[in-house]
NUVODO-970235 format. One record per residue (C-alpha): residue number from 1; x, y, z. Coordinates in pm, 1 decimal, m for minus. Layout:
N
+-----+----------+----------+----------+
!   i !        x !        y !        z !
+-----+----------+----------+----------+
! NUM !        X !        Y !        Z !
...
+-----+----------+----------+----------+
END
This chain:
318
+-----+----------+----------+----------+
!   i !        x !        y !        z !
+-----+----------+----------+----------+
!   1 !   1001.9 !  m1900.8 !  m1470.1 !
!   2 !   1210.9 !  m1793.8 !  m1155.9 !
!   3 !   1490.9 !  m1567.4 !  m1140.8 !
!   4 !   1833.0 !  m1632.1 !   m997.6 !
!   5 !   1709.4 !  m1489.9 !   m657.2 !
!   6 !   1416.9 !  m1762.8 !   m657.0 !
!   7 !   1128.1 !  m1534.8 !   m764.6 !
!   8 !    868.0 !  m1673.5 !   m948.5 !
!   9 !    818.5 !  m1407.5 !  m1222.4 !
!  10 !    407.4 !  m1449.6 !  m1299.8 !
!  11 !    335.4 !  m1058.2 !  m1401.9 !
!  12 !    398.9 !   m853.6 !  m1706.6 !
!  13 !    279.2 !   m501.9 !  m1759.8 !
!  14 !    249.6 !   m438.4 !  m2091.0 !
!  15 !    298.0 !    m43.5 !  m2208.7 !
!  16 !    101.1 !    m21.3 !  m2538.2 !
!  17 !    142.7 !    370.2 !  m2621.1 !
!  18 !    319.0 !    671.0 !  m2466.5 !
!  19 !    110.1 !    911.8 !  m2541.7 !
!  20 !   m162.6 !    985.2 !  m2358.1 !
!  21 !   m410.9 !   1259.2 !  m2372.0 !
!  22 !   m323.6 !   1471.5 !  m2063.2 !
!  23 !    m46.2 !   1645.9 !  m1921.5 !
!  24 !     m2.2 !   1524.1 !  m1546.5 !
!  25 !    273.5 !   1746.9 !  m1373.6 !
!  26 !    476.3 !   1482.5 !  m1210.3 !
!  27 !    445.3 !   1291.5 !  m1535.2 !
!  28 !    468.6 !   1474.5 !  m1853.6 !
!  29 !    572.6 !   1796.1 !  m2021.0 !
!  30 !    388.2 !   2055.2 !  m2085.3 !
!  31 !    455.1 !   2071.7 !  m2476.1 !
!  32 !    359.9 !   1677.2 !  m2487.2 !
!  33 !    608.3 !   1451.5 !  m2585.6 !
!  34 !    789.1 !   1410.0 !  m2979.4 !
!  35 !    552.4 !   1111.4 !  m3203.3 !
!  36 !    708.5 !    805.6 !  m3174.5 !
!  37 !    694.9 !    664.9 !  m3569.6 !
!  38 !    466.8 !    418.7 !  m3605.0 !
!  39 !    724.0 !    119.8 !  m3691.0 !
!  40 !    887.6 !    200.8 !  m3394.6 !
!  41 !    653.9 !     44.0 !  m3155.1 !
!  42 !    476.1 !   m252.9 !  m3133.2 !
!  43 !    230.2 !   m375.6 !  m3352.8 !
!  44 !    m58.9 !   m517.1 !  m3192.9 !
!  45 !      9.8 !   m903.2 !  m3334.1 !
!  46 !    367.1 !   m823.7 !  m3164.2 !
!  47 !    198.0 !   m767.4 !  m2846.6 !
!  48 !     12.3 !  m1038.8 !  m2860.3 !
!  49 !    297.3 !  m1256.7 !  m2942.6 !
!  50 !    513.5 !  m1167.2 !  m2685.2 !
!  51 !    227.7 !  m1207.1 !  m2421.1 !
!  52 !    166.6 !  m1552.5 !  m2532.6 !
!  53 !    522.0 !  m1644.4 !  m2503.2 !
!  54 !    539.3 !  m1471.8 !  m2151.7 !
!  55 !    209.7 !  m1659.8 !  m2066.9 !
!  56 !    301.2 !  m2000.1 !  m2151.9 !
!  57 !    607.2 !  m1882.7 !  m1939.8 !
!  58 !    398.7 !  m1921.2 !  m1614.6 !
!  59 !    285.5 !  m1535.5 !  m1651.5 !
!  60 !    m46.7 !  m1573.9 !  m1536.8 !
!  61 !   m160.9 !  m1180.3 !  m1430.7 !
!  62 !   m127.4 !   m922.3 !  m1745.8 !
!  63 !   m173.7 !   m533.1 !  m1717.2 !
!  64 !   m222.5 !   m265.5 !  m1963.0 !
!  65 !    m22.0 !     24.0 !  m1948.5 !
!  66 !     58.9 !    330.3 !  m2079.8 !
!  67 !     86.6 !    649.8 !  m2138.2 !
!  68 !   m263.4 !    618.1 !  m2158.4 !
!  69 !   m344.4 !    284.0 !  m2296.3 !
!  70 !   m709.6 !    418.0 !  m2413.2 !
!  71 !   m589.4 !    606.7 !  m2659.8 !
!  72 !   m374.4 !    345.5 !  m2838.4 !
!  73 !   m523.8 !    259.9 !  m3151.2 !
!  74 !   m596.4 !    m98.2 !  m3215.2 !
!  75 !   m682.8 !   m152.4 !  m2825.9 !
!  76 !   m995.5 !   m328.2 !  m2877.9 !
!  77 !   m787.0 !   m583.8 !  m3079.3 !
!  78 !   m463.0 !   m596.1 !  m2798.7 !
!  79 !   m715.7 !   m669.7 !  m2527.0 !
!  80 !   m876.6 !   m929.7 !  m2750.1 !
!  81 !   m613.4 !  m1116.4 !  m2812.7 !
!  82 !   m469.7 !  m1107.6 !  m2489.3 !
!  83 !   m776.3 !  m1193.9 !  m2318.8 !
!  84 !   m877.8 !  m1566.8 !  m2511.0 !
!  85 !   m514.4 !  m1667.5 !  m2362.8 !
!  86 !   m512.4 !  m1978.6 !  m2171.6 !
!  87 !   m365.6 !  m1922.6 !  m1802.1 !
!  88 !   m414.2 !  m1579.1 !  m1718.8 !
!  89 !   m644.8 !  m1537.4 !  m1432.1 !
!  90 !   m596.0 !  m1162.1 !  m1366.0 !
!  91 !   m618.4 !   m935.0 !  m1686.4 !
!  92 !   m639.8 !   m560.8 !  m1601.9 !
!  93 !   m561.7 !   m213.4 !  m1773.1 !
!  94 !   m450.2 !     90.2 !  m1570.6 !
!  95 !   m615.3 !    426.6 !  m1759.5 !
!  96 !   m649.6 !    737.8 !  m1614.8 !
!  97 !   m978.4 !    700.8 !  m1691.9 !
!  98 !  m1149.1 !    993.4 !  m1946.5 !
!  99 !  m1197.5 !    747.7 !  m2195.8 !
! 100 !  m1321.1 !    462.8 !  m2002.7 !
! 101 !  m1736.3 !    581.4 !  m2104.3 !
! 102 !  m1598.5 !    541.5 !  m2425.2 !
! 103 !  m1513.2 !    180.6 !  m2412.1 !
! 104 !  m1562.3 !     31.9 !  m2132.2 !
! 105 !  m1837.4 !   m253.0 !  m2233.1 !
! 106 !  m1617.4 !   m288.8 !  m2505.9 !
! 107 !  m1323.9 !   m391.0 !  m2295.4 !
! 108 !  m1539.1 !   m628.7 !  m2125.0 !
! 109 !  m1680.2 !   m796.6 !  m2379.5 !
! 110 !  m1300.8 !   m872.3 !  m2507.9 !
! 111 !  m1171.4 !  m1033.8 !  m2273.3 !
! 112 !  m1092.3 !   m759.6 !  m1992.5 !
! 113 !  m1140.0 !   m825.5 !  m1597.3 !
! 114 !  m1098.9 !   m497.6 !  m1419.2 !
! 115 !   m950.5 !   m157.7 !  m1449.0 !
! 116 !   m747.5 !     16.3 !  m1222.3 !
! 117 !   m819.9 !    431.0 !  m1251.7 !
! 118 !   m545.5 !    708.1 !  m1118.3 !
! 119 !   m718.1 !    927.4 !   m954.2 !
! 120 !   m485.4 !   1223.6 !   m747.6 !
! 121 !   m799.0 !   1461.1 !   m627.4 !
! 122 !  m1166.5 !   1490.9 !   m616.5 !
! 123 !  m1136.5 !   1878.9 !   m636.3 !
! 124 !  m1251.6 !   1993.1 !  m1036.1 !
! 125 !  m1000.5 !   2293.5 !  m1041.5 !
! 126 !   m739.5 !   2056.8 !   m858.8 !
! 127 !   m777.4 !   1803.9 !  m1153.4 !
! 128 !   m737.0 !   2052.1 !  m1440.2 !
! 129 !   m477.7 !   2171.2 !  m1251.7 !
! 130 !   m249.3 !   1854.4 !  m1186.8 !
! 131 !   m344.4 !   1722.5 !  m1559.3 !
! 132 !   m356.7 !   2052.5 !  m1729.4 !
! 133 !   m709.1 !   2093.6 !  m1848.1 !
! 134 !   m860.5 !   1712.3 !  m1737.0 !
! 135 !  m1229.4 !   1688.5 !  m1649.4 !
! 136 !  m1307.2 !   1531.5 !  m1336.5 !
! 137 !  m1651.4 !   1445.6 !  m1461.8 !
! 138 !  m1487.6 !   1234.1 !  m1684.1 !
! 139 !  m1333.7 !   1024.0 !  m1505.7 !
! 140 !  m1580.7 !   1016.4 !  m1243.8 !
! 141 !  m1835.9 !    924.7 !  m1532.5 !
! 142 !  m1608.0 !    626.2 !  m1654.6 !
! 143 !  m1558.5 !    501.0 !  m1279.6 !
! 144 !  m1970.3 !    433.3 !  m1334.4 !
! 145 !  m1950.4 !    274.7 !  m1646.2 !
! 146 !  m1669.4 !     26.2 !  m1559.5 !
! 147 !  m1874.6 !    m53.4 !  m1252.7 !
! 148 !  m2188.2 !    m90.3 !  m1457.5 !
! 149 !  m2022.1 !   m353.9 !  m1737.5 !
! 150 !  m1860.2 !   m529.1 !  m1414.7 !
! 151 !  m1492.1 !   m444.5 !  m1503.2 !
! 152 !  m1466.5 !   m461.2 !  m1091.2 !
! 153 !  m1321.8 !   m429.4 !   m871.4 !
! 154 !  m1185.1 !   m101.9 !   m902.9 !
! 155 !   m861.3 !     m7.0 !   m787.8 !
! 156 !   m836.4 !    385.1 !   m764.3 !
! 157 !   m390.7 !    480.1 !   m752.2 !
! 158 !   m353.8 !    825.0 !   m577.7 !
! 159 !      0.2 !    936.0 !   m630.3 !
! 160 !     41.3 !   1144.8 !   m289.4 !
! 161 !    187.0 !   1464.0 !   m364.2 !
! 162 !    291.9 !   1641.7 !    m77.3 !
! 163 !    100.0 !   2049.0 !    m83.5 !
! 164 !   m162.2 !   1944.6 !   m331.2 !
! 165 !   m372.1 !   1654.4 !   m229.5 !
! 166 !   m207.7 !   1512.2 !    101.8 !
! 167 !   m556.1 !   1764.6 !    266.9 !
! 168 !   m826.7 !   1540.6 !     81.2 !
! 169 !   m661.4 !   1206.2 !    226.7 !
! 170 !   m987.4 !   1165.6 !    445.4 !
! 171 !  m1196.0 !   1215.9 !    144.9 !
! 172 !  m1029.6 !    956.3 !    m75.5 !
! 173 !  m1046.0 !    679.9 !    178.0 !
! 174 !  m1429.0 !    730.2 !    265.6 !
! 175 !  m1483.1 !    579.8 !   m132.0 !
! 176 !  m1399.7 !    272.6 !      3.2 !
! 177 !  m1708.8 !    261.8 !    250.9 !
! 178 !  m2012.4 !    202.4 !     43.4 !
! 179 !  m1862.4 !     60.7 !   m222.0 !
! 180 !  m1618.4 !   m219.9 !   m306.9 !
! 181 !  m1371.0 !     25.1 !   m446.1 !
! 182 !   m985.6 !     15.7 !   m329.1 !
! 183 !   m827.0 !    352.7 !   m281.0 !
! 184 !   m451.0 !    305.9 !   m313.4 !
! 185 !   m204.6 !    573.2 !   m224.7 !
! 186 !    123.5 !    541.0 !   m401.3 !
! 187 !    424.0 !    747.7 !   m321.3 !
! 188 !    580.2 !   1019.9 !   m539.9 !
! 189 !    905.0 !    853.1 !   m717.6 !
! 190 !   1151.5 !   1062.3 !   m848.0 !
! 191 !   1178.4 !    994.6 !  m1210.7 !
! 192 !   1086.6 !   1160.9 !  m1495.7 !
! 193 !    928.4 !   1511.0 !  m1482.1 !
! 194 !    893.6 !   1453.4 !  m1101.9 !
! 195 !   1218.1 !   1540.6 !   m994.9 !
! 196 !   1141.7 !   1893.7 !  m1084.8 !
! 197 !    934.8 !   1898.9 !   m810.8 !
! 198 !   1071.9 !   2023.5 !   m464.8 !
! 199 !   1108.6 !   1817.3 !   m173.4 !
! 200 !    848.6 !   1940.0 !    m35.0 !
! 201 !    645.1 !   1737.0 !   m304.8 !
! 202 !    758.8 !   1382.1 !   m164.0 !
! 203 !    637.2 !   1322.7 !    119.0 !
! 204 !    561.8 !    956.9 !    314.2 !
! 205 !    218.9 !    752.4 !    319.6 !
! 206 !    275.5 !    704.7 !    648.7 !
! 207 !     78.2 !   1010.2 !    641.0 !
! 208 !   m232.1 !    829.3 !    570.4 !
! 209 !   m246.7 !    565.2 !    908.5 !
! 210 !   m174.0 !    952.8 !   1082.1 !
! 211 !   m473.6 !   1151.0 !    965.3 !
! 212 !   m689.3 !    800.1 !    945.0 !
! 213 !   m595.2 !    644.1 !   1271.5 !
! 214 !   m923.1 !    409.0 !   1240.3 !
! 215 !   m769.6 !    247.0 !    977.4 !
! 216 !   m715.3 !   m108.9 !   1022.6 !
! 217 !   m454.9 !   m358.1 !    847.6 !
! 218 !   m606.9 !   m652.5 !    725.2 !
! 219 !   m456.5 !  m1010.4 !    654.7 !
! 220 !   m222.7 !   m947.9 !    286.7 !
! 221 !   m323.6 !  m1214.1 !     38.8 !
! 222 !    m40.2 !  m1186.3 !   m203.3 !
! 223 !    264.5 !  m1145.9 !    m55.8 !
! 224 !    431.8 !  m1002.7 !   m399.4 !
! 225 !    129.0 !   m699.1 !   m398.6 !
! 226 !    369.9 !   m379.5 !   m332.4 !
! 227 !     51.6 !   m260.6 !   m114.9 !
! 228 !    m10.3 !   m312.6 !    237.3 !
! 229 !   m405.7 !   m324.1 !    268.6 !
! 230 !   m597.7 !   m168.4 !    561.2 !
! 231 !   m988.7 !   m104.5 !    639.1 !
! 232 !  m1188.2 !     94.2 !    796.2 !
! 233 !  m1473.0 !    m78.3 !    999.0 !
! 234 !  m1783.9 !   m240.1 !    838.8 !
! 235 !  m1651.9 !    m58.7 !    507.9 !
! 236 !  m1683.3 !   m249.5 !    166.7 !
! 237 !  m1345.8 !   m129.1 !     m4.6 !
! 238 !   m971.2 !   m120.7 !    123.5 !
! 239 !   m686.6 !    120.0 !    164.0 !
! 240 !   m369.1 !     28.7 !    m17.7 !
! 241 !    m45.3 !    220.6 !    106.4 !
! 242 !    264.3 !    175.7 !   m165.7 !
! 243 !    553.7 !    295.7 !    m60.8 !
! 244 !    822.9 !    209.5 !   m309.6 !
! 245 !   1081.2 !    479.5 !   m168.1 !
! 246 !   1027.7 !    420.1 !    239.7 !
! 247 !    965.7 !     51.4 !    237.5 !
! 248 !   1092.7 !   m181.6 !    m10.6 !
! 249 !    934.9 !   m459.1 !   m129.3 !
! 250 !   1167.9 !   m590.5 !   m367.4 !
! 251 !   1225.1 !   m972.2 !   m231.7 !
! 252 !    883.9 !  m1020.9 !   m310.7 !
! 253 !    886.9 !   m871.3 !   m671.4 !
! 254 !    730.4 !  m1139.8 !   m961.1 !
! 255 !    689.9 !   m834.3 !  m1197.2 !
! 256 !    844.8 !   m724.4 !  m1564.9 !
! 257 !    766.5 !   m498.6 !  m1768.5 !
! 258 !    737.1 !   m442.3 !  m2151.1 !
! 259 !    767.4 !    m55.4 !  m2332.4 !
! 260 !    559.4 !     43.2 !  m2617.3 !
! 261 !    879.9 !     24.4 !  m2785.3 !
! 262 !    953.6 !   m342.5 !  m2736.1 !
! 263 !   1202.3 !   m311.5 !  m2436.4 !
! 264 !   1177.2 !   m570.0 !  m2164.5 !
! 265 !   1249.9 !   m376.2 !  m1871.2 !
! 266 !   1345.2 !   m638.2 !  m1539.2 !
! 267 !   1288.4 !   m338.9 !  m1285.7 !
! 268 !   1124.7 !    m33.0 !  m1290.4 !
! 269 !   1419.2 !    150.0 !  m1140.7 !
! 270 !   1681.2 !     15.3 !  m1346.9 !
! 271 !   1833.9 !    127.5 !  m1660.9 !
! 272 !   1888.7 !   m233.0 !  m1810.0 !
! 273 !   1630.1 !   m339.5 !  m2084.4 !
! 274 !   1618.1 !   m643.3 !  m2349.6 !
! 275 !   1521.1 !   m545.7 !  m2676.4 !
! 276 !   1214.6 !   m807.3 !  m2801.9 !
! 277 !   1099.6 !   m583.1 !  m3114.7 !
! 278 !   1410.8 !   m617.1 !  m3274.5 !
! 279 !   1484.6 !   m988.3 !  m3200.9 !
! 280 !   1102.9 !  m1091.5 !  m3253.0 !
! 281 !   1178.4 !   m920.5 !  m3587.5 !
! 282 !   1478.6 !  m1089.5 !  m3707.0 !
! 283 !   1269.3 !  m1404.4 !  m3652.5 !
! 284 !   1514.6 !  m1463.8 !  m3304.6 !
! 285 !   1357.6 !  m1736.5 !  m2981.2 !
! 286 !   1226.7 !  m1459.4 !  m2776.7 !
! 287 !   1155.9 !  m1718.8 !  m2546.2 !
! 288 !   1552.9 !  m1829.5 !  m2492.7 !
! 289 !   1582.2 !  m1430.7 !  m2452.5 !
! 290 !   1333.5 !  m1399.4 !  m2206.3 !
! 291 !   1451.0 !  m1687.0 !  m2010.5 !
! 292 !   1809.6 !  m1556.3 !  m2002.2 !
! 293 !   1699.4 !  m1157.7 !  m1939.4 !
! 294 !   1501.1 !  m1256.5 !  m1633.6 !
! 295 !   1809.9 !  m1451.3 !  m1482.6 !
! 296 !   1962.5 !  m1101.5 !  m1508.2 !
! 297 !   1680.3 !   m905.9 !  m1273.5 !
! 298 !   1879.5 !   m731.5 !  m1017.8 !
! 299 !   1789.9 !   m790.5 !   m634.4 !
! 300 !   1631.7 !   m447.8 !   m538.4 !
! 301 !   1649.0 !   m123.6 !   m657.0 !
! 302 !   1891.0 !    155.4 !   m561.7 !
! 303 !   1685.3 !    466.3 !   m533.9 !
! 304 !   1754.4 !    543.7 !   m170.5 !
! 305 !   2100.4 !    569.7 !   m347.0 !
! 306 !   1998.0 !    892.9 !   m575.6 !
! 307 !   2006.5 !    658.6 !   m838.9 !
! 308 !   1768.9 !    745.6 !  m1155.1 !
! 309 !   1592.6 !    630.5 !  m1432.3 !
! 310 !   1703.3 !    789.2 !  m1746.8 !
! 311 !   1385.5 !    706.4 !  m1940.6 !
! 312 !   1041.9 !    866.2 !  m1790.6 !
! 313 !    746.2 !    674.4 !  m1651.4 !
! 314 !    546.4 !    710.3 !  m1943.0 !
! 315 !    803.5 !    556.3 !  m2157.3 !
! 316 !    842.0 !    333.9 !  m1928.1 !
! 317 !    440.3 !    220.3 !  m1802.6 !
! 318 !    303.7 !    264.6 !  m1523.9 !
+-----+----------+----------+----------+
END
């Protein structure tokens, strides 16, 4: 399935809740967000249908999204029937993590390969800071169990935030040493509860390859990955630098993504979504839909522009 620019679109991320059980700063408010009613979002034989129809598609890498995906009940069930699919040979979630104890050998038994875990500080009182009352030990403990039930390897996203964790840079890459653990540090974006945040807040990775100057790039196996990999020497894990605002890498893009509440949404910085809940519903050929939506996927996205998103990311998925 290609669209009208020629890209091969192979990867869904699937949001399955957006709730999630803390209260990042640069993601959600304070007060929490209003209850989405139940019928609103997507039943878990939904999600399963629509991933089936993307997979037979030529979607062939699926990720788990949230809010926090962990906390979505049903889960167990989602990843289930995701996971005995035919053709997918890369099926992750991205949590942030304090669940992961919880269910983690339950996630691999059904199906799951890996889990990538956001991670924006090693620092206890900086973590109940940045999530409003998160335990580092938790997620720290569920790093040990994914590794431990082989949901590996381990991609750790750092969202850089310039005045809060931009001093523990060092720290965060020297994970990647002993262990086959990529560290990935991922710009701040302005959308959502983020553009509260002053400018001083968004700051470029470019800051990494400046404090780590041993760092060294390494051949990129998948040209549509928005990181660019590096490694220190002899170490077992890699440095990812995203930067969706500095560097583009929309020509390369194979990615949609699907809401909680059944919106296919062609790019993350766009405003322009497909509704599937309501036309798998009504009994419609979601297929025909999808087809014809993903001829509509814009060339790039226009953020260097000012332009913004009017849902937020957790609405959206990560």
């Amino acid at each position: 399935m290609k669209d009208s620019f020629g890209r091969e679109i192979t990867y869904i991320r699937i949001s399955v809740t957006d709730l999630c059980n803390l209260r990042c700063r640069y993601c959600m408010p304070d007060e929490g967000i209003p209850k989405v009613r139940h019928e609103d979002i997507l039943s878990v034989e939904e999600i399963g249908e629509i991933a089936r129809v993307f997979v037979n598609l030529g979607v062939n890498k699926v990720r788990l999204t949230g809010g926090e995906p962990l906390v979505r009940r049903g889960i167990i069930d989602i990843v289930q029937k995701i996971g005995r699919l035919d053709g997918i040979r890369d099926f992750a979630i991205t949590t942030n993590g304090v669940l992961l104890k919880k269910y983690a050998r339950d996630l691999k038994l059904a199906g799951l390969n890996r889990v990538n875990i956001s991670l924006d500080t090693l620092d206890e009182d900086k973590y109940s800071y940045i999530t409003r009352g998160g335990r580092l030990k938790d997620v720290l403990e569920g790093i040990e169990s994914a590794k431990e039930v082989g949901l590996t390897p381990i991609k750790i996203n750092t969202v850089l935030v310039g005045g809060f964790n931009d001093d523990e840079i060092e720290d965060l890459v020297r994970l990647t040493i002993e262990e086959e653990i990529d560290v990935r540090f991922i710009e701040l974006m302005p959308i959502g509860e983020s553009i509260k945040m002053g400018p001083e807040c968004f700051i470029s990775n470019e800051i990494v390859l400046e404090k780590v100057p041993d760092l060294v790039e390494v051949e990129r196996e998948d040209p549509s990955s928005p990181a660019v990999y590096y490694r220190l020497p002899n170490a077992k894990g890699r440095v990812g630098i995203i930067n969706p605002l500095s560097c583009k890498f929309c020509q390369y893009c194979n990615r949609v993504r699907l809401t909680a509440d059944g919106k296919l949404k062609l790019c993350l910085h766009s405003n322009m979504e497909i509704d599937l809940k309501e036309a798998l519903r009504k009994g419609q050929d979601i297929e025909e839909i999808i087809v014809d939506g993903v001829a509509k996927k814009p060339e790039s996205h226009r953020l260097e522009d000012g332009q913004y998103v009017y849902k937020k990311m957790y609405q959206i998925g990560g």
